[in-house]
C-alpha positions in Angstrom: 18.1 -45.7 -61.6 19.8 -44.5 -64.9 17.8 -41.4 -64.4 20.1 -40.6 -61.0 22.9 -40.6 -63.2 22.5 -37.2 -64.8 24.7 -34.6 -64.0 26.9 -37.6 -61.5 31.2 -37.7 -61.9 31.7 -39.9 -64.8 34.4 -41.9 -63.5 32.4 -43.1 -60.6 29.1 -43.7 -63.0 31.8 -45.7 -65.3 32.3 -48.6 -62.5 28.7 -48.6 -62.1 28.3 -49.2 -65.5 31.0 -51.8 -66.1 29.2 -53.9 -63.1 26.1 -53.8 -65.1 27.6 -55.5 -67.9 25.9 -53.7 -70.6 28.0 -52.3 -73.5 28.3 -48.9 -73.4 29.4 -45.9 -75.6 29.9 -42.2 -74.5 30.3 -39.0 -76.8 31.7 -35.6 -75.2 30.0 -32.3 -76.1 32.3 -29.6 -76.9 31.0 -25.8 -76.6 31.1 -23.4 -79.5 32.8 -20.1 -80.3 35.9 -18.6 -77.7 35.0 -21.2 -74.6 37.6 -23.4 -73.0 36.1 -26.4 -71.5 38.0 -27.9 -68.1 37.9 -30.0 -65.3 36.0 -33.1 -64.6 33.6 -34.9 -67.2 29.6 -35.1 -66.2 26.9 -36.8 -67.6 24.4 -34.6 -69.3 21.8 -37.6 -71.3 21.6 -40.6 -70.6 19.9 -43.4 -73.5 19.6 -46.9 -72.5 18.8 -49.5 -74.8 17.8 -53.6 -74.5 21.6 -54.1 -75.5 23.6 -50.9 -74.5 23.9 -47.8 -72.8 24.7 -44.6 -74.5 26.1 -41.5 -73.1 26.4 -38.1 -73.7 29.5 -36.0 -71.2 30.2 -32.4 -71.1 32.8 -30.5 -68.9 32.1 -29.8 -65.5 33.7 -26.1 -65.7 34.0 -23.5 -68.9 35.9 -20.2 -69.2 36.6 -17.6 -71.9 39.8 -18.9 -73.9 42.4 -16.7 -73.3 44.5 -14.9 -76.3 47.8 -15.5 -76.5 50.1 -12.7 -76.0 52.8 -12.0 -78.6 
């Protein structure tokens, strides 16, 4: 079941989480180097353990940071 999860909306795998009743914790990956990272969050790993959950999320949508122009 946890397996399904991967690459699922966060917010909607969030509730499903919370009805489990299982602690949970969550870390968001950020990309290196001149990337922008937008839009929704999506789960990329998923761990579970006897007494928690853990979970990795990652940005749905990336783009080339923009300069700014003087």
């Amino acid at each position: 079941m946890i397996q399904a999860w991967l690459g699922r909306d966060w917010n909607k795998i969030k509730l499903v989480i919370e009805r489990l009743g299982k602690p949970y914790t969550f870390q968001i990956t950020r990309p290196r180097g001149n990337i922008e990272p937008w839009g929704k969050f999506r789960v990329v790993r998923v761990r579970e353990f006897d007494n928690r959950v853990d979970i990795v999320l990652a940005h749905e949508n990336y783009s080339p940071r923009q300069k700014l122009t003087p």
